[in-house]
PASEBA-1860 file (N, C-alpha, C; in nm, 3 decimals):
! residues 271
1> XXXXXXXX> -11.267/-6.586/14.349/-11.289/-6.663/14.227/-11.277/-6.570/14.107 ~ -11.264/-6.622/13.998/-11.226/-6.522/13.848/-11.365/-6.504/13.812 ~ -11.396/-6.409/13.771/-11.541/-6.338/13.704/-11.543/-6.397/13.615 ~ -11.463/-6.477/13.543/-11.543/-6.563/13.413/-11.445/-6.687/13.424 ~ -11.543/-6.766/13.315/-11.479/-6.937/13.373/-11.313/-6.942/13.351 ~ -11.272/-6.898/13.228/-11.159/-6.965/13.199/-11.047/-6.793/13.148 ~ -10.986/-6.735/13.265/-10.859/-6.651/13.225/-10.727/-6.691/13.297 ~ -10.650/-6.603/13.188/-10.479/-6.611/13.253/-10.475/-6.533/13.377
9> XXXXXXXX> -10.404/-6.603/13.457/-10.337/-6.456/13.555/-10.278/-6.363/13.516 ~ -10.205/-6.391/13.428/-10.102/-6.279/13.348/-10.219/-6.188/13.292 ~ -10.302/-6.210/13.265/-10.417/-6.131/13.190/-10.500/-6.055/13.307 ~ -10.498/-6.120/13.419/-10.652/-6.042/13.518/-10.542/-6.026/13.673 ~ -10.463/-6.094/13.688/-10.379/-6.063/13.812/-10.461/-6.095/13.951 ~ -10.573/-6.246/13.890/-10.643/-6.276/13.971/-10.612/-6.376/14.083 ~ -10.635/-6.399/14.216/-10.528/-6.495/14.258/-10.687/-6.593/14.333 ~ -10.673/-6.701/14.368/-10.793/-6.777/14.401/-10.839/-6.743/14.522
17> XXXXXXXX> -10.826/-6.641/14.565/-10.887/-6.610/14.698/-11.034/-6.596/14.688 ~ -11.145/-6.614/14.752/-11.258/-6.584/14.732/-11.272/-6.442/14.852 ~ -11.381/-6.334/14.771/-11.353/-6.195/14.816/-11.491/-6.260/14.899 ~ -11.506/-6.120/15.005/-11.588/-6.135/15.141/-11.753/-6.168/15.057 ~ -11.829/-6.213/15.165/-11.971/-6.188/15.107/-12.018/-6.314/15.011 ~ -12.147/-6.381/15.053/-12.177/-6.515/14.967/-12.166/-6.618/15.066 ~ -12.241/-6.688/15.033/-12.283/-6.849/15.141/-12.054/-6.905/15.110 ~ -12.048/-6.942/15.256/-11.914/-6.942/15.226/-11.919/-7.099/15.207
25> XXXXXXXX> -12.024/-7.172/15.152/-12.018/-7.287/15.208/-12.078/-7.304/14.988 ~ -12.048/-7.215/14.947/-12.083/-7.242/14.791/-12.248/-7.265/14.776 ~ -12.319/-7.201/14.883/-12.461/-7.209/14.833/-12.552/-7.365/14.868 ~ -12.473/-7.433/14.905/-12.497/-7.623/14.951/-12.517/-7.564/15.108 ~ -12.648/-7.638/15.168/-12.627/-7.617/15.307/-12.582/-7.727/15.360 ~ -12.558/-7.726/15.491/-12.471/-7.797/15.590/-12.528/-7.885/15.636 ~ -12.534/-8.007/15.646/-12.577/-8.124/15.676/-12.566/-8.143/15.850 ~ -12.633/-8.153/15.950/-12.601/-8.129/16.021/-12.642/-8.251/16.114
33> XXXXXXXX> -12.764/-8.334/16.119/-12.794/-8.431/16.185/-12.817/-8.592/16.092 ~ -12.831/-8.655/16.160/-12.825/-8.824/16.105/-12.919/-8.905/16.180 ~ -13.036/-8.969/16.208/-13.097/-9.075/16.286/-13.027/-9.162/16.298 ~ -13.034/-9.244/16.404/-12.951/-9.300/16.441/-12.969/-9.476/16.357 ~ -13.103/-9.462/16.284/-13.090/-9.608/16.203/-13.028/-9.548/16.080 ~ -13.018/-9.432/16.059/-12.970/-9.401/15.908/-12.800/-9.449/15.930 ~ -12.779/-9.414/16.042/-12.637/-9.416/16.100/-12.583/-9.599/16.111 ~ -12.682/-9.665/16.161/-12.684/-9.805/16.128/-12.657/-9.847/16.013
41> XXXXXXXX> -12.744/-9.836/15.919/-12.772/-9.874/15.828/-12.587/-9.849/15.720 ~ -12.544/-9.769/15.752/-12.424/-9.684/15.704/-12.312/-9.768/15.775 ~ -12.308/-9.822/15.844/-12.191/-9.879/15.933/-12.186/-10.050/15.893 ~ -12.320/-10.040/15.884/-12.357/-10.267/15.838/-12.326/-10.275/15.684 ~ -12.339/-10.133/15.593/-12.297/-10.121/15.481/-12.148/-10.123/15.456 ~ -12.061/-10.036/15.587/-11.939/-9.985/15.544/-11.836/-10.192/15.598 ~ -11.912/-10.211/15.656/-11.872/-10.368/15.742/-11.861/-10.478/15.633 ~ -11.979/-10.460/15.548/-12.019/-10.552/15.444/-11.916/-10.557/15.359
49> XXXXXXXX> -11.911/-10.433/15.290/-11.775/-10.382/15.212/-11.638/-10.420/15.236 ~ -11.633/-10.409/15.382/-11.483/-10.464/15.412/-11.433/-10.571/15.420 ~ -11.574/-10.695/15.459/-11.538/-10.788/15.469/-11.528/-10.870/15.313 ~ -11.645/-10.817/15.200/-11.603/-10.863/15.071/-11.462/-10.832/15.037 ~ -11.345/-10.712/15.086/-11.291/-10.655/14.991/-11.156/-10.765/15.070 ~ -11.201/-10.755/15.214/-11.058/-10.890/15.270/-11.093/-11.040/15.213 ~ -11.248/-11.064/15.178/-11.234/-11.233/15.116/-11.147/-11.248/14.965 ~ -11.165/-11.083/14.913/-11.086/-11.106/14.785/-10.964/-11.069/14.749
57> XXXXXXXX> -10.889/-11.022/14.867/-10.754/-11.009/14.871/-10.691/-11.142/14.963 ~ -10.777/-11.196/15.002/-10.698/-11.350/15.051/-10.734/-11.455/14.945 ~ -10.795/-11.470/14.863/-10.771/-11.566/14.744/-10.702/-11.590/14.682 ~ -10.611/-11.497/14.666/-10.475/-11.512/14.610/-10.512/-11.552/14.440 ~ -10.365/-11.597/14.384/-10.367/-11.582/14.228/-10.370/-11.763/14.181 ~ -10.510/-11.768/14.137/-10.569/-11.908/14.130/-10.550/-11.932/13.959 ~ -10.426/-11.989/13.934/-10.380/-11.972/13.813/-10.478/-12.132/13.734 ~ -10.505/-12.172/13.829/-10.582/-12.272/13.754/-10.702/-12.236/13.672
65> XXXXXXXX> -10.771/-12.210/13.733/-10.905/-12.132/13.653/-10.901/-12.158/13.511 ~ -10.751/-12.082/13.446/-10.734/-12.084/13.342/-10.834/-11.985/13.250 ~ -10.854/-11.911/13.292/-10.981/-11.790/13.278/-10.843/-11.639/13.226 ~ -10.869/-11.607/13.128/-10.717/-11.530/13.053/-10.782/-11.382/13.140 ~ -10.691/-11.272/13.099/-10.749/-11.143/13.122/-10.851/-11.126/13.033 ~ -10.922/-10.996/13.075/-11.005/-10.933/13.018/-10.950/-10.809/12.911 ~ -10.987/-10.827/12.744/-10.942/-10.697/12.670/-10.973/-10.577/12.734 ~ -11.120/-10.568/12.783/-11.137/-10.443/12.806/-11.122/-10.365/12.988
73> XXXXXXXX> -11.029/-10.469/12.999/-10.972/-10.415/13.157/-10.916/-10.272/13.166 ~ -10.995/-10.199/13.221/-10.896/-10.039/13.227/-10.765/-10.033/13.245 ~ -10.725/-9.917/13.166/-10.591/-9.906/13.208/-10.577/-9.817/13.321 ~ -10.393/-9.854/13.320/-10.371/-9.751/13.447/-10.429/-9.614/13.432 ~ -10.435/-9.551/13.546/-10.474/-9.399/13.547/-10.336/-9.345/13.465 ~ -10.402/-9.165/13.411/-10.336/-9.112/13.357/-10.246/-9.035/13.420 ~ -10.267/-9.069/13.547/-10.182/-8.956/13.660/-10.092/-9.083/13.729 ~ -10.115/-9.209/13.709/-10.047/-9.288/13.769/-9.918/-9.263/13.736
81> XXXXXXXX> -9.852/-9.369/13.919/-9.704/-9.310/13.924/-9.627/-9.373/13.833 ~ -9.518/-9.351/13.765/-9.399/-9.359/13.653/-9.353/-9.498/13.698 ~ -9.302/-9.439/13.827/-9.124/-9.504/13.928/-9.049/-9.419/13.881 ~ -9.071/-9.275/13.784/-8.954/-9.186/13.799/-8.923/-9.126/13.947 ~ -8.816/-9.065/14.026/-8.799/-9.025/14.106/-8.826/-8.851/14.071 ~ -8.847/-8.803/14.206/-8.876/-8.638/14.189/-8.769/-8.578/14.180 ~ -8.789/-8.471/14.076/-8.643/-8.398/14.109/-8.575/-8.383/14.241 ~ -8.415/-8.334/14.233/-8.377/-8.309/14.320/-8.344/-8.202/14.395
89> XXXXXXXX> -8.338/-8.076/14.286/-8.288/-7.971/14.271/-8.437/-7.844/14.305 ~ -8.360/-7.760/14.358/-8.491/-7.641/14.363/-8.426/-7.542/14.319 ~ -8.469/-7.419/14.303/-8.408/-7.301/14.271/-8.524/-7.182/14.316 ~ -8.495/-7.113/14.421/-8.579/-7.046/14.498/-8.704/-7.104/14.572 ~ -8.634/-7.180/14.574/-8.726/-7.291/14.689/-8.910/-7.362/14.561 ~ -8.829/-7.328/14.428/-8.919/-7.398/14.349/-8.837/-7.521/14.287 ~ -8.902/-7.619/14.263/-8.844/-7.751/14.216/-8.827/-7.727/14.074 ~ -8.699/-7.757/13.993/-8.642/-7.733/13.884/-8.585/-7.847/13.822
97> XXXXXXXX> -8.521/-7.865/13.730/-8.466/-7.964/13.677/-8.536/-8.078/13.621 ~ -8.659/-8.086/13.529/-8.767/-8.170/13.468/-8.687/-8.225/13.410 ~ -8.740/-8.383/13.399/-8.748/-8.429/13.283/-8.752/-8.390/13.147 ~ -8.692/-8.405/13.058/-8.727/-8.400/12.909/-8.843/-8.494/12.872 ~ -8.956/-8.525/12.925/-8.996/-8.638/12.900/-9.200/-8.556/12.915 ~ -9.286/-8.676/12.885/-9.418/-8.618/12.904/-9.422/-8.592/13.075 ~ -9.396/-8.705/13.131/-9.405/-8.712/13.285/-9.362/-8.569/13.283 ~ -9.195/-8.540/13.271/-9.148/-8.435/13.332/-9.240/-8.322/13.348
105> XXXXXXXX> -9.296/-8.317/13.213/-9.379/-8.175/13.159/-9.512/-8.197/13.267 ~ -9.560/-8.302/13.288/-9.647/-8.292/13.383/-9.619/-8.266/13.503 ~ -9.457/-8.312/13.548/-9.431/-8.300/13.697/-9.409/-8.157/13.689 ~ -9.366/-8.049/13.587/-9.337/-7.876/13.578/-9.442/-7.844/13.608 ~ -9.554/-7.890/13.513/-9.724/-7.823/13.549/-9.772/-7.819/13.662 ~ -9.725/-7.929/13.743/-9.781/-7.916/13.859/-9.739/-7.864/14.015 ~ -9.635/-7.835/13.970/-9.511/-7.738/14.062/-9.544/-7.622/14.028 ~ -9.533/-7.573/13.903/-9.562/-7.461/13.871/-9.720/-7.389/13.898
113> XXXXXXXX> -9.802/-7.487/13.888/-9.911/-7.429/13.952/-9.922/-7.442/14.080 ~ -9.853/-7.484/14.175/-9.868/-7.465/14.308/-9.762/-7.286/14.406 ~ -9.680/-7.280/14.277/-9.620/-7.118/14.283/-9.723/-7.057/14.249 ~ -9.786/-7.052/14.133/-9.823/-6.958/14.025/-9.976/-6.902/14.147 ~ -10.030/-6.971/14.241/-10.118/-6.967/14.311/-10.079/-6.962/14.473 ~ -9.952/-6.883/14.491/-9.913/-6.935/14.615/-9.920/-6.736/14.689 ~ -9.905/-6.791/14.840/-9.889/-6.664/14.895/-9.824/-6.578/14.854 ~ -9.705/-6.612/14.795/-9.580/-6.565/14.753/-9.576/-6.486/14.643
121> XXXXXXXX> -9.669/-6.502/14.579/-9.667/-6.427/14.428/-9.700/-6.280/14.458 ~ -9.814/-6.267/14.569/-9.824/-6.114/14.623/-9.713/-6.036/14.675 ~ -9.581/-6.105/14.719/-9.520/-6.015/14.785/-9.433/-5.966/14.643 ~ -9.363/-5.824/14.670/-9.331/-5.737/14.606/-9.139/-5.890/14.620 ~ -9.151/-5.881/14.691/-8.980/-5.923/14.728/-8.961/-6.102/14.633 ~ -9.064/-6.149/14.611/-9.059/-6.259/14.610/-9.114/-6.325/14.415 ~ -9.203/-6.172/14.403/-9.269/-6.215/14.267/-9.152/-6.205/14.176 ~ -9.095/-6.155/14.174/-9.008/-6.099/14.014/-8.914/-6.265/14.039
129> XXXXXXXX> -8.846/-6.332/14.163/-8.743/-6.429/14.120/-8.883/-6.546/14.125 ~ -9.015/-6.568/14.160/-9.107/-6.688/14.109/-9.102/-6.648/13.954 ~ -9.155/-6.564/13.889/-9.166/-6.517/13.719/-9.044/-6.540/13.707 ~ -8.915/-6.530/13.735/-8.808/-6.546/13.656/-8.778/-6.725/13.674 ~ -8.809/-6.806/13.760/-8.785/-6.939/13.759/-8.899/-7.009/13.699 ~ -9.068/-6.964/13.680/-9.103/-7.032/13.594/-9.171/-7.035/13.475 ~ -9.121/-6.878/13.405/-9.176/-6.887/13.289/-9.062/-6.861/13.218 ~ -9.070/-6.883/13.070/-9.017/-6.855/12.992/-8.918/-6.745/12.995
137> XXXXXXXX> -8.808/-6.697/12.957/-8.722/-6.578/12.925/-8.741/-6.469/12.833 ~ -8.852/-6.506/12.773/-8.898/-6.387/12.681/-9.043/-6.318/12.717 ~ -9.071/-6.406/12.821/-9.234/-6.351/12.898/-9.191/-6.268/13.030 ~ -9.055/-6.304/13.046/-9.047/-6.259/13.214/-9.067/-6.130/13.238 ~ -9.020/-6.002/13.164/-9.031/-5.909/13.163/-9.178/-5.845/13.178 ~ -9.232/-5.886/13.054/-9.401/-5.867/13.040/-9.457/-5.898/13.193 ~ -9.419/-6.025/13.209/-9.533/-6.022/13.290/-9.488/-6.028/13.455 ~ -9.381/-5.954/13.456/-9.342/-5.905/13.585/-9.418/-5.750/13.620
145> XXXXXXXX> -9.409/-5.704/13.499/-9.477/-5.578/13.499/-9.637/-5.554/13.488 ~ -9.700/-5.700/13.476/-9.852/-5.684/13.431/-9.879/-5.751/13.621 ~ -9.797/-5.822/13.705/-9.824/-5.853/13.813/-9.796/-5.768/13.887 ~ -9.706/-5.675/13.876/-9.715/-5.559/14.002/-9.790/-5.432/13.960 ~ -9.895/-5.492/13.849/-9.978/-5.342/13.842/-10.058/-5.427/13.878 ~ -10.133/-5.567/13.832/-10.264/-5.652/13.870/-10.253/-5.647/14.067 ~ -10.129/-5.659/14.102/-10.131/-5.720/14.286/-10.037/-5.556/14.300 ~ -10.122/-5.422/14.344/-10.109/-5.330/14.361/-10.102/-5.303/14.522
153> XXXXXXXX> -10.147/-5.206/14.548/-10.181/-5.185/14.716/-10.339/-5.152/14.696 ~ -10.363/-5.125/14.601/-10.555/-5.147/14.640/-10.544/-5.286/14.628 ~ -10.516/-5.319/14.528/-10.565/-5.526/14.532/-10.520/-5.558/14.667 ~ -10.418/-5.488/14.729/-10.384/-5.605/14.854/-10.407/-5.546/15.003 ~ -10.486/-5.454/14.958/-10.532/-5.383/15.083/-10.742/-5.447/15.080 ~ -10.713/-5.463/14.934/-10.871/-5.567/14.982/-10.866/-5.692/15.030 ~ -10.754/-5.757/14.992/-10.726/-5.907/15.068/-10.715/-5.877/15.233 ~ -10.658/-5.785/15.261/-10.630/-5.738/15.397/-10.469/-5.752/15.434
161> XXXXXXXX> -10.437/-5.710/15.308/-10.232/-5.744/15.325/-10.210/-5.584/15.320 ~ -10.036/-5.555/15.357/-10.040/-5.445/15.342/-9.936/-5.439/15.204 ~ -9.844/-5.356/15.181/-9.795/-5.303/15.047/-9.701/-5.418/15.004 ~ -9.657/-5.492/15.088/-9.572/-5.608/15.093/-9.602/-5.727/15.077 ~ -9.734/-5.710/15.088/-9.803/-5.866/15.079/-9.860/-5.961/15.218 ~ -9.820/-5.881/15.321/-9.837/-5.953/15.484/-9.960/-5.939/15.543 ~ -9.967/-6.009/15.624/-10.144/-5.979/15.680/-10.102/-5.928/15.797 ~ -10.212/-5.844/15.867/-10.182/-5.770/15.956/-10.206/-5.844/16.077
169> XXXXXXXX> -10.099/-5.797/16.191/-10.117/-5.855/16.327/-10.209/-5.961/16.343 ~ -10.196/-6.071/16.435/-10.294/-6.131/16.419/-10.370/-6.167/16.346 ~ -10.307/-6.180/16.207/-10.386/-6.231/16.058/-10.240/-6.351/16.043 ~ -10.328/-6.407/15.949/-10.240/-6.540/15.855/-10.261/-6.513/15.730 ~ -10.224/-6.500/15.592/-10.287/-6.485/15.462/-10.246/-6.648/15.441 ~ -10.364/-6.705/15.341/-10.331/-6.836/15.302/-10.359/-6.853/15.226 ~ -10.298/-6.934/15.101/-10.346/-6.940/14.993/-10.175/-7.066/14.977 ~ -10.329/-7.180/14.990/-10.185/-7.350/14.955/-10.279/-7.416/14.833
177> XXXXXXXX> -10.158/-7.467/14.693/-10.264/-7.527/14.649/-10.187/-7.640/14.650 ~ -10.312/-7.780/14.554/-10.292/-7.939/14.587/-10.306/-7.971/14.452 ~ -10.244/-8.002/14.390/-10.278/-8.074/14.253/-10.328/-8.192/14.262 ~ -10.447/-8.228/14.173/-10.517/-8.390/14.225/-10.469/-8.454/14.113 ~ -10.421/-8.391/13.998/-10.385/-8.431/13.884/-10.330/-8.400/13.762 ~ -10.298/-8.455/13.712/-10.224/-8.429/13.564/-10.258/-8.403/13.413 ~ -10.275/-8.404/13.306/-10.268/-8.445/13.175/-10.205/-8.389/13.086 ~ -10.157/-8.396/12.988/-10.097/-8.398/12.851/-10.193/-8.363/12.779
185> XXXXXXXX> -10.259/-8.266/12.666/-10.303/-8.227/12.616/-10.241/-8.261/12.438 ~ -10.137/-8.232/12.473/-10.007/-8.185/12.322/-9.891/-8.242/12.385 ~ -9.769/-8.271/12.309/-9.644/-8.241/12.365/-9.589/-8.267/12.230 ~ -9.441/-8.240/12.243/-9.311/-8.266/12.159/-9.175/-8.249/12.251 ~ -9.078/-8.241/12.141/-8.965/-8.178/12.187/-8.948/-8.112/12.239 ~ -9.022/-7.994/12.195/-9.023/-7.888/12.245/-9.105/-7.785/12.293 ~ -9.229/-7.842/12.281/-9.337/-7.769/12.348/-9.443/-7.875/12.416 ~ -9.557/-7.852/12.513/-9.623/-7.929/12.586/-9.752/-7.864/12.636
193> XXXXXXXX> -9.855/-7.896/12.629/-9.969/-7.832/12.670/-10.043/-7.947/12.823 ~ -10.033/-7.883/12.920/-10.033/-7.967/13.049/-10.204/-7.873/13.131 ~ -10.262/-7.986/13.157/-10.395/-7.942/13.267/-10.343/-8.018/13.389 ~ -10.361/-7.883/13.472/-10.338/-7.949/13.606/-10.481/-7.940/13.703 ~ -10.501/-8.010/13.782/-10.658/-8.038/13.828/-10.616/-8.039/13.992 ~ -10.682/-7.905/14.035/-10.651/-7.839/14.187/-10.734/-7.838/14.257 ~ -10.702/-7.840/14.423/-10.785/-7.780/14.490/-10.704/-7.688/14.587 ~ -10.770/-7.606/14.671/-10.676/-7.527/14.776/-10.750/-7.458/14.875
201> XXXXXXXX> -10.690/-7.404/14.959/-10.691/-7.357/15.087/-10.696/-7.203/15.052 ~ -10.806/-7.112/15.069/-10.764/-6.937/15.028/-10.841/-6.877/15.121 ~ -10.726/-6.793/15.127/-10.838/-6.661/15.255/-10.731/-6.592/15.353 ~ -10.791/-6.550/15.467/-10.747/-6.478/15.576/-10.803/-6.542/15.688 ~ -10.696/-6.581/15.793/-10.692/-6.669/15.916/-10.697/-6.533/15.992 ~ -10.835/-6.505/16.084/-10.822/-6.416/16.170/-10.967/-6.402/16.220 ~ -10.977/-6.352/16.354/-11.115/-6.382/16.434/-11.194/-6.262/16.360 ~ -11.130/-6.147/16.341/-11.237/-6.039/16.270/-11.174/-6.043/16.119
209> XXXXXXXX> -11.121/-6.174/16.055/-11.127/-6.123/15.898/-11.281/-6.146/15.854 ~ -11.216/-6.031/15.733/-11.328/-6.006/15.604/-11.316/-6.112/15.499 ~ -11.192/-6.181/15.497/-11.188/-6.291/15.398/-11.145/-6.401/15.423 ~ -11.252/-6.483/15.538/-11.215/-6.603/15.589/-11.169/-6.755/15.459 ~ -11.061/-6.785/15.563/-11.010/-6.963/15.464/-11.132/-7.009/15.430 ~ -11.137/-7.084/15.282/-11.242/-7.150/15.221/-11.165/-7.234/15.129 ~ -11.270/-7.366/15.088/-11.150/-7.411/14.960/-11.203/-7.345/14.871 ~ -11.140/-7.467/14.717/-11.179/-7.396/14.612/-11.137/-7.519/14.498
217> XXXXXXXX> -11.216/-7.526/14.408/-11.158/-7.601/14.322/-11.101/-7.565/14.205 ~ -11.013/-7.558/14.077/-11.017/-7.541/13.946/-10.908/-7.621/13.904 ~ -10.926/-7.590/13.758/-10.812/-7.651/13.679/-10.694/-7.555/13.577 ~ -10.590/-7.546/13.583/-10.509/-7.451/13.509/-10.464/-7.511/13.383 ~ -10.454/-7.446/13.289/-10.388/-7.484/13.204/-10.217/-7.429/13.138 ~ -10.158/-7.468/13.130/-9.987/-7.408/13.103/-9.943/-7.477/13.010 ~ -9.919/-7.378/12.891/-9.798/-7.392/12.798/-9.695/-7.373/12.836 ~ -9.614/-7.489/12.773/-9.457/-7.515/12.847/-9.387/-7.535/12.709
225> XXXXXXXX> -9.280/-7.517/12.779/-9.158/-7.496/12.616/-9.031/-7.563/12.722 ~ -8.943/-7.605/12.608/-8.838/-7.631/12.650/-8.701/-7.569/12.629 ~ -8.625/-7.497/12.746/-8.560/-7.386/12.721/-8.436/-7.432/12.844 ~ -8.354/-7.425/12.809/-8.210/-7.398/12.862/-8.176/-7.554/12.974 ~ -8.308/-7.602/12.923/-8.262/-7.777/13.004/-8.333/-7.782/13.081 ~ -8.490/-7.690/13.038/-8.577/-7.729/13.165/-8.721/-7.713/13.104 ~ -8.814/-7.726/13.161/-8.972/-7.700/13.091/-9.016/-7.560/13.186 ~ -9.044/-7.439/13.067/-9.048/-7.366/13.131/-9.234/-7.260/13.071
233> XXXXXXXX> -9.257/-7.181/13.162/-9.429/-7.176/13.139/-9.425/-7.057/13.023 ~ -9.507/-7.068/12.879/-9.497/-6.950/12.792/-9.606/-6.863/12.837 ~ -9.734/-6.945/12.847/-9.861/-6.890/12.918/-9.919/-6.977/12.972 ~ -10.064/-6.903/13.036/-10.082/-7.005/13.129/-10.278/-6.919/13.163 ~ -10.377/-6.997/13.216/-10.529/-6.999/13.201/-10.573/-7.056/13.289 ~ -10.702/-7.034/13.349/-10.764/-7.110/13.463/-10.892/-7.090/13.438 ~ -10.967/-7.243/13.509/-11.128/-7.202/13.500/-11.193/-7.346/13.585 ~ -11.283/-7.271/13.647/-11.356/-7.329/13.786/-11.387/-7.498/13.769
241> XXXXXXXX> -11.335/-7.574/13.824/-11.380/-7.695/13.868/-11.275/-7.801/13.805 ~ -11.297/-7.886/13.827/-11.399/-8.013/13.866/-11.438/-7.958/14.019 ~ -11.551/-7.984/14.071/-11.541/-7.990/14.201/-11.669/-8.020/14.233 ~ -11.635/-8.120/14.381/-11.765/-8.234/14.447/-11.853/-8.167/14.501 ~ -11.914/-8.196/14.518/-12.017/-8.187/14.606/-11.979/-8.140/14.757 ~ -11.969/-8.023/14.825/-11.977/-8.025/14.941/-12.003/-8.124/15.061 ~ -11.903/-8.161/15.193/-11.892/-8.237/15.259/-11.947/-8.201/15.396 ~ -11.944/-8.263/15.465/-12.035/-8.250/15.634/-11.901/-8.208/15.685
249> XXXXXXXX> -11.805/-8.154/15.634/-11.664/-8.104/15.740/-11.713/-8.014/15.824 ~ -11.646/-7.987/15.952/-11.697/-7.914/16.010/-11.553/-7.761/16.048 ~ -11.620/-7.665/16.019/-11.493/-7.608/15.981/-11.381/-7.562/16.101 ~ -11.280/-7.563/16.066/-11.191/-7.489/16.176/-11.197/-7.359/16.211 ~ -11.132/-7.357/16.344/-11.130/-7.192/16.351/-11.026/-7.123/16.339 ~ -10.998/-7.006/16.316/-10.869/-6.900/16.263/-10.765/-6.941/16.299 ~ -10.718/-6.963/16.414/-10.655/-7.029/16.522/-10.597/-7.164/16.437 ~ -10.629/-7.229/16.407/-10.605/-7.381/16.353/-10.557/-7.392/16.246
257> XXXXXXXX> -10.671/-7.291/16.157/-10.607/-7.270/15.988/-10.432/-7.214/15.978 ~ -10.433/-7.132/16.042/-10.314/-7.058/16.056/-10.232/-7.145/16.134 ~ -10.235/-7.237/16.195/-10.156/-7.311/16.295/-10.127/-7.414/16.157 ~ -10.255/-7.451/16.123/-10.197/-7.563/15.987/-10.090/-7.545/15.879 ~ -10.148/-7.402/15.855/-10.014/-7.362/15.732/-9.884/-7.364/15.793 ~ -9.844/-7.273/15.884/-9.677/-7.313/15.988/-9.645/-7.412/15.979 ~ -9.689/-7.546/16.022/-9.691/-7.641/16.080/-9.693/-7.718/15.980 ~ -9.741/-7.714/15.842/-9.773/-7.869/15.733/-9.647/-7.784/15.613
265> XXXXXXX> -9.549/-7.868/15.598/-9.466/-7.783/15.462/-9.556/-7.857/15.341 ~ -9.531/-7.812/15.223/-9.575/-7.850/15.039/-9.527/-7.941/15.022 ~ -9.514/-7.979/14.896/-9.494/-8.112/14.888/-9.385/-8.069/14.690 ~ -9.322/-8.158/14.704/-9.320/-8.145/14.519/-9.358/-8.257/14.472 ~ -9.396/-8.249/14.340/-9.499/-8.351/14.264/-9.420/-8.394/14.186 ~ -9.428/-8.521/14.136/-9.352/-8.552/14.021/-9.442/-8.688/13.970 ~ -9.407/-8.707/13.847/-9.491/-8.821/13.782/-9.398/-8.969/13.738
END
């Protein structure tokens, strides 16, 4: 986690892994048993619910009533879908080619923060062409050089990687993130201020790691500009949360986490 609520990576070269040591469970203990009327009581509730929610999807649209809408009916969500289609195009296996549009700038933000937080940014081979596809052309330089002094071989010999970024034998390094959401802050023509609202997967998959998988929640923020026919990141900030309340999950073991990442590909986002 970042030592204070809200910095850039480009500034601290911090990546969301949580370091060894601390209730890994965020300090909430683990819920572990249920009586079995509490368990009742939870099931005649979840029954009740279902059966109101099928009497009111078979009523269908009773135009007689004659009963108008309501003014103050919510609107759609702010993350709701367009019907734009997702890009098509990637460029180093990152999704490229935005919209000119608010959506677009939201669908960049949220691609871009799923690189900007990805395994990938540690390796020596892989960081300089992520910085060159999603920031800006006048930052790339800067902050190619502020990430391979921030993700060094001490920084990645405390994660448990070696000079390259890999976990050792029988390790997995993981670090997947999920965007839950979107917003628009600012925009124009040519510039866009986008919050993206995350959660993710961080740690080391291994029976004797020091920095076992945990989630994590936060939200990033990225300035975006529009440059050569695409929305591209000028800077960019992070800081802890939204995040729920701890759940009765019961956790996996090394074995599984690491079987999950192989096994589940990313996704690209679009609005």
């Amino acid at each position: 986690m970042s030592p204070t609520d809200e910095q850039g990576y480009s500034e601290t070269g911090q990546t969301r892994t949580r370091l060894p040591g601390g209730d890994p469970y965020g300090g909430a203990p683990r819920r572990t048993g249920r009586s079995s009327s509490r368990g009742l009581v939870t099931v005649v509730g979840v029954v009740v619910l279902l059966i109101a929610a099928i009497a009111f999807a078979n009523r269908g649209d009773d135009s007689s009533s004659g009963d108008s809408p309501k003014k103050d009916q919510p609107k759609a969500a702010a993350t709701g879908a367009s019907g734009t289609r997702p890009v098509q195009t990637k460029t180093a296996t990152i999704p490229s080619g935005f919209a000119h549009t608010e959506q677009g700038a939201q669908s960049a933000a949220a691609n871009y923060a799923v690189a900007l937080v990805s395994a990938d940014i540690l390796k020596p081979s892989w960081r300089s062409t992520i910085v060159k596809q999603v920031f800006a052309a006048e930052q790339q330089q800067a902050l190619t050089d502020k990430f391979n002094k921030a993700y060094d071989k001490q920084f990645l010999t405390s994660l448990g990687l070696d000079q390259n970024g890999n976990a050792s034998a029988g390790h997995t390094y993981v670090s997947r993130t999920a965007p839950l959401g979107t917003k628009l802050t600012s925009y124009s023509d040519s510039t866009a201020t986008a919050e993206v609202w995350c959660t993710g997967v961080f740690g080391t998959a291994g029976d004797d790691s020091r920095n076992p998988v945990t989630s994590d929640w936060f939200t990033m923020t990225l300035q975006l500009r529009w440059e050569n026919g695409d929305w591209k990141v000028g800077s960019f900030s992070q800081k802890d949360g939204p995040a729920p309340v701890p759940g009765d999950d019961k956790a996996s073991n090394a074995d599984q986490m690491a079987k999950a990442v192989e096994e589940y590909g990313g996704f690209t986002y679009a609005r």
